[in-house]
SEMI-656070 format. One record per atom (N, C-alpha, C, O): residue in three letters; z, y, x; residue number from 0. Coordinates in Angstrom, 3 decimals, padded with zeros to 6 digits. Atoms other than C-alpha are relative to their C-alpha. Example, Ala and Ser with C-alpha at 12.3 -4.5 7.8 and 13.67 -1.06 7.14 Angstrom:
<rs>
> resn,up,north,east,resi
> ala,000.000,-001.190,000.890,0
> ala,007.800,-004.500,012.300,0
> ala,000.000,001.200,000.900,0
> ala,000.665,001.181,001.936,0
> ser,-000.060,-001.190,-000.820,1
> ser,007.140,-001.060,013.670,1
> ser,000.730,001.090,-000.770,1
> ser,000.899,002.198,-000.261,1
</rs>
This chain:
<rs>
> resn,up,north,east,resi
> unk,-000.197,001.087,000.947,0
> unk,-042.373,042.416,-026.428,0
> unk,000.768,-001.153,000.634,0
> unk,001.638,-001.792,000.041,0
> unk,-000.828,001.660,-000.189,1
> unk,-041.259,039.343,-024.074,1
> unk,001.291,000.718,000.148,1
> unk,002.094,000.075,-000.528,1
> unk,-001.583,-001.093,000.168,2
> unk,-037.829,042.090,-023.587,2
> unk,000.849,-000.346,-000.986,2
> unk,001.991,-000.781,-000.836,2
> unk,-001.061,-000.014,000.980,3
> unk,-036.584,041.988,-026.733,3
> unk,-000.228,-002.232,-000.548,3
> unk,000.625,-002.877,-001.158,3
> unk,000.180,001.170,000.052,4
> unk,-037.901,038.222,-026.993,4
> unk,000.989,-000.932,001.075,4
> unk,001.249,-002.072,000.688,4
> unk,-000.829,000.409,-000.311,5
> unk,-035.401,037.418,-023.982,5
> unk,001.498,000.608,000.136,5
> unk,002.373,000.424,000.982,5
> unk,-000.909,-000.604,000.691,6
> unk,-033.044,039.339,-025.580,6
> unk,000.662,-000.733,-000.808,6
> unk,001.829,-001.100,-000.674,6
> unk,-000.693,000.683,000.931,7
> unk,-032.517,037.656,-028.297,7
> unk,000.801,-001.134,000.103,7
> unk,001.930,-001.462,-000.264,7
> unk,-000.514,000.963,-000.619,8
> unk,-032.997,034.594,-026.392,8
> unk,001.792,-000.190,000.319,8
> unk,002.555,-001.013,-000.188,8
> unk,-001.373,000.109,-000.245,9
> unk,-029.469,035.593,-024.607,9
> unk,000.686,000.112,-001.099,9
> unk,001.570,-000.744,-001.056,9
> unk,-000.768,000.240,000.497,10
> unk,-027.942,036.188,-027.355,10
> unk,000.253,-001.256,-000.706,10
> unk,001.134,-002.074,-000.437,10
> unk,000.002,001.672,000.277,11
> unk,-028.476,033.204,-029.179,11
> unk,000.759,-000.934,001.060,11
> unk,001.826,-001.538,000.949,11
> unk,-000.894,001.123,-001.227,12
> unk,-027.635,031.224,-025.939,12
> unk,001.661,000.570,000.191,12
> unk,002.564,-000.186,-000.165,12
> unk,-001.232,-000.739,000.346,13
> unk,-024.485,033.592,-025.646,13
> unk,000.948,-000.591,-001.498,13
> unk,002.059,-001.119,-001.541,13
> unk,-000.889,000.574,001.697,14
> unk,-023.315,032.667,-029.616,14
> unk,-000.129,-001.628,000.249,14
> unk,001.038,-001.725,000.630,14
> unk,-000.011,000.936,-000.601,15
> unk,-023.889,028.835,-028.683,15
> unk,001.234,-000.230,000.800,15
> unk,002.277,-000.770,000.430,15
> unk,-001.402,000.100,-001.237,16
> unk,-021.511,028.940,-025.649,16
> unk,001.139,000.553,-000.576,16
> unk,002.014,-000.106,-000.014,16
> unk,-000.853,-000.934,000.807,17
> unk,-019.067,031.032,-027.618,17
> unk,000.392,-001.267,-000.830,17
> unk,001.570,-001.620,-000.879,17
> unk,-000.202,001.031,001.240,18
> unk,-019.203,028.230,-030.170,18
> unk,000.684,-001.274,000.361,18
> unk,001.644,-001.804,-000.200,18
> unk,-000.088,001.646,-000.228,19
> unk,-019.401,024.748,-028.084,19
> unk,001.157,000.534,000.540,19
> unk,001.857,-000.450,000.776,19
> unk,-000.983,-000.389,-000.858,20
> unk,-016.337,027.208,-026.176,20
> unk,001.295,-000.318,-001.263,20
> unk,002.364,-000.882,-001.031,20
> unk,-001.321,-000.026,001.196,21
> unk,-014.048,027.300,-029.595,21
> unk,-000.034,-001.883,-000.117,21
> unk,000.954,-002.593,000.071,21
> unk,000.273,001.808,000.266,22
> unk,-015.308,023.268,-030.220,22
> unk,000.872,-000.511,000.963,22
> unk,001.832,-001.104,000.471,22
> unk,-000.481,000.797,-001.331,23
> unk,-013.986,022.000,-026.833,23
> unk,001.721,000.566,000.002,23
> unk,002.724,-000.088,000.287,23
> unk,-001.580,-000.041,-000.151,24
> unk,-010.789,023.978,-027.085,24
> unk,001.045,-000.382,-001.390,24
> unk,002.273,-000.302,-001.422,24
> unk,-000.741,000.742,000.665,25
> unk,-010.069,022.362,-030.394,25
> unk,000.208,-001.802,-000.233,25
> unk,000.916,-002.516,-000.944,25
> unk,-000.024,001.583,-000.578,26
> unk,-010.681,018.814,-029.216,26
> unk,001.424,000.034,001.318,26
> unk,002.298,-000.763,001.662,26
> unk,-001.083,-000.345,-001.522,27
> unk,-008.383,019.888,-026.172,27
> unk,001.348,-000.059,-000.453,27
> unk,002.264,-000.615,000.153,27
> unk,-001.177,-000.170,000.945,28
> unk,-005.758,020.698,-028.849,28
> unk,000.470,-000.954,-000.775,28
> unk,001.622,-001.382,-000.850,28
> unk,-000.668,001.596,000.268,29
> unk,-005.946,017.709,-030.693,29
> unk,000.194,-001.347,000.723,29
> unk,000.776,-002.364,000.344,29
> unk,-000.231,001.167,-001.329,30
> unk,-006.090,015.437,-027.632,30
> unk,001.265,000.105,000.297,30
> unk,001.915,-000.930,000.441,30
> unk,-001.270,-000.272,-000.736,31
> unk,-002.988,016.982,-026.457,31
> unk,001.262,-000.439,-001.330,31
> unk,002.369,-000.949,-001.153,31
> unk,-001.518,000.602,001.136,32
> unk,-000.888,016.370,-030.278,32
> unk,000.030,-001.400,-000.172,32
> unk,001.035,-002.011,-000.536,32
> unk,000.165,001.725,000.124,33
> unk,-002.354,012.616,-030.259,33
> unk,000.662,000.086,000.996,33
> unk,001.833,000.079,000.616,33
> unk,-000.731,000.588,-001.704,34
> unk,-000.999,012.189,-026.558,34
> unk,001.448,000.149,-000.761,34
> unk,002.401,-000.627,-000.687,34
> unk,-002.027,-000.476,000.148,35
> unk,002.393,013.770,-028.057,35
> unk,000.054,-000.898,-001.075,35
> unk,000.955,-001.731,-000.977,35
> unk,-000.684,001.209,001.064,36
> unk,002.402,011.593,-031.223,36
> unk,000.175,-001.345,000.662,36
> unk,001.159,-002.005,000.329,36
> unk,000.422,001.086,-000.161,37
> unk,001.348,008.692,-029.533,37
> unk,001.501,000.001,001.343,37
> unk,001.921,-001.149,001.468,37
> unk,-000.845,000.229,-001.126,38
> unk,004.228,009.176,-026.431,38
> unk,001.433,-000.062,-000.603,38
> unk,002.460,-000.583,-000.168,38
> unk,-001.360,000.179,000.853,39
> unk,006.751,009.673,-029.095,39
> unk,000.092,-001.226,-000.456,39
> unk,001.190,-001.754,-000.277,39
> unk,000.039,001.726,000.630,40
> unk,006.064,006.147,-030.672,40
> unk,000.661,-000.638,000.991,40
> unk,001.679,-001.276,000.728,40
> unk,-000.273,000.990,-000.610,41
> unk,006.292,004.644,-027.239,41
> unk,001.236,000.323,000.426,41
> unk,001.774,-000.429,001.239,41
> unk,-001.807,000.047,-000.480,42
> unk,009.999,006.059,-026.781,42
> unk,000.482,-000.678,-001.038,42
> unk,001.242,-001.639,-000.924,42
> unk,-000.765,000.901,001.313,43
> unk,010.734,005.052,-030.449,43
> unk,000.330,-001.207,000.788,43
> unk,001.307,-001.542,001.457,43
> unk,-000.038,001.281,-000.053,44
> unk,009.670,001.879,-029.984,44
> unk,000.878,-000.814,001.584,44
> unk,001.347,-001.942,001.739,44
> unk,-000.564,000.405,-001.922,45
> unk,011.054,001.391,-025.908,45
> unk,001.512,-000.156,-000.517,45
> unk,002.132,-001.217,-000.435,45
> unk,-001.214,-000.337,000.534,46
> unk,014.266,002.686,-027.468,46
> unk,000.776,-001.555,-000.956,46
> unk,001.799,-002.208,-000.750,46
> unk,-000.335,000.799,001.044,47
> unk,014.011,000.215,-030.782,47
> unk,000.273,-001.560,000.817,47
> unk,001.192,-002.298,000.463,47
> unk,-000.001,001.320,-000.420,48
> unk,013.559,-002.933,-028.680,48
> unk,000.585,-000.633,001.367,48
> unk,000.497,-001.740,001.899,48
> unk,-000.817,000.242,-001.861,49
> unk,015.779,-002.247,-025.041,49
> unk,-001.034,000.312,000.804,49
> unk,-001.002,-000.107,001.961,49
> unk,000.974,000.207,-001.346,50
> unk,012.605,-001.310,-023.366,50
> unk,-000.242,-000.669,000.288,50
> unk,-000.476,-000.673,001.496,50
> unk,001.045,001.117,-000.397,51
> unk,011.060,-004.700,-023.656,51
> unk,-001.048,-000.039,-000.527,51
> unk,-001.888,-000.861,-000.160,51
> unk,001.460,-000.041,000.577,52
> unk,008.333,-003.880,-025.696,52
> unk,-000.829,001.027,000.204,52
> unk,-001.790,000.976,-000.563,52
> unk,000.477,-000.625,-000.679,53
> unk,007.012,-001.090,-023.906,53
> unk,-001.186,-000.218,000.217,53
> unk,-001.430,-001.414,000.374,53
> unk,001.403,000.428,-001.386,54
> unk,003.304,-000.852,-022.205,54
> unk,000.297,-000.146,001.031,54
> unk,-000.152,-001.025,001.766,54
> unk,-000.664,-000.634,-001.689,55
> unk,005.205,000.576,-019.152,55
> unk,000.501,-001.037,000.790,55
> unk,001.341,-001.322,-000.064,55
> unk,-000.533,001.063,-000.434,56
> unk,006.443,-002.272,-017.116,56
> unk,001.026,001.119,000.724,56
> unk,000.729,002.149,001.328,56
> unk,-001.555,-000.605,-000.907,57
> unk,010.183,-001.063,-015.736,57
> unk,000.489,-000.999,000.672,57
> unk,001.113,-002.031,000.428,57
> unk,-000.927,001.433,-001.293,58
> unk,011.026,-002.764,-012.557,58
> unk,001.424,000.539,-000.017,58
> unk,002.016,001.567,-000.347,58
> unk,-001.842,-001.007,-000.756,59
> unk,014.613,-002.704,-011.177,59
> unk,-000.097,-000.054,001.160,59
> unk,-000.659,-000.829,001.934,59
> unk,000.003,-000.374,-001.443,60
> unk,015.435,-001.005,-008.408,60
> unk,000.731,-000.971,000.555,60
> unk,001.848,-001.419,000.298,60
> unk,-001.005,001.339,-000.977,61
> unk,016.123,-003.640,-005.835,61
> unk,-000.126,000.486,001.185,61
> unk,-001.102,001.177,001.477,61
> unk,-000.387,-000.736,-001.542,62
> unk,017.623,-002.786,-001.996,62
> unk,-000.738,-000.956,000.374,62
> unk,-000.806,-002.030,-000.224,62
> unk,000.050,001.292,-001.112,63
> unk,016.114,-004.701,000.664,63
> unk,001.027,000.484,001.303,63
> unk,001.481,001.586,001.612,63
> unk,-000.816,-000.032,-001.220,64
> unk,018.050,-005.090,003.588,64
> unk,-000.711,-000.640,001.261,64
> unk,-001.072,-001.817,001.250,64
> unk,000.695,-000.041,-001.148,65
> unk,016.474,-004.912,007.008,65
> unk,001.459,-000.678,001.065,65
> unk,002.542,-000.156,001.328,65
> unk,-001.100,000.122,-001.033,66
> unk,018.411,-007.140,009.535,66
> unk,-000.678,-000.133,001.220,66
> unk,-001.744,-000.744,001.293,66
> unk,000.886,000.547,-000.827,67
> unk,017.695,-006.995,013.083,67
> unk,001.198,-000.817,001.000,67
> unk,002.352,-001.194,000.800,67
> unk,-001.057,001.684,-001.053,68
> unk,019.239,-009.531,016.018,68
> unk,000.120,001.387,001.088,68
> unk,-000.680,002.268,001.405,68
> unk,-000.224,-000.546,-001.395,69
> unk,021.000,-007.903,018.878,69
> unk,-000.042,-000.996,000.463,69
> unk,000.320,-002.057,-000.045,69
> unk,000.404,000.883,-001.381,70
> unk,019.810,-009.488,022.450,70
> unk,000.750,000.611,001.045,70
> unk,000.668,000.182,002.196,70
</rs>
């Protein structure tokens, strides 16, 4: 009797994991098209305004110049 009682058990726990497994990979899926809608906006918009209205802060590349003293 407890046999087919942790039997079942697994399966049950088995269909569960199976389940929260399909759940998580459609959160995964829509996480990933928000990221893509949401990265497309911020080119629109980078685009629409010269890249001053950005989140991203864009430095400019600046040289330094290293001088040393001949002795």
């Amino acid at each position: 009797m407890g046999a087919v009682v942790s039997c079942i058990k697994s399966v049950l726990r088995t269909i569960g994991n199976c389940l929260m497994a399909i759940v998580n990979g459609i959160g995964a899926i829509l996480t990933a098209i928000i990221n893509g809608i949401v990265t497309l906006f911020d080119i629109i918009i980078s685009c629409l305004t010269c890249g001053r209205g950005g989140s991203r802060r864009r430095g400019l590349k600046t040289r330094t110049h290293h001088h040393t003293s001949r002795v």
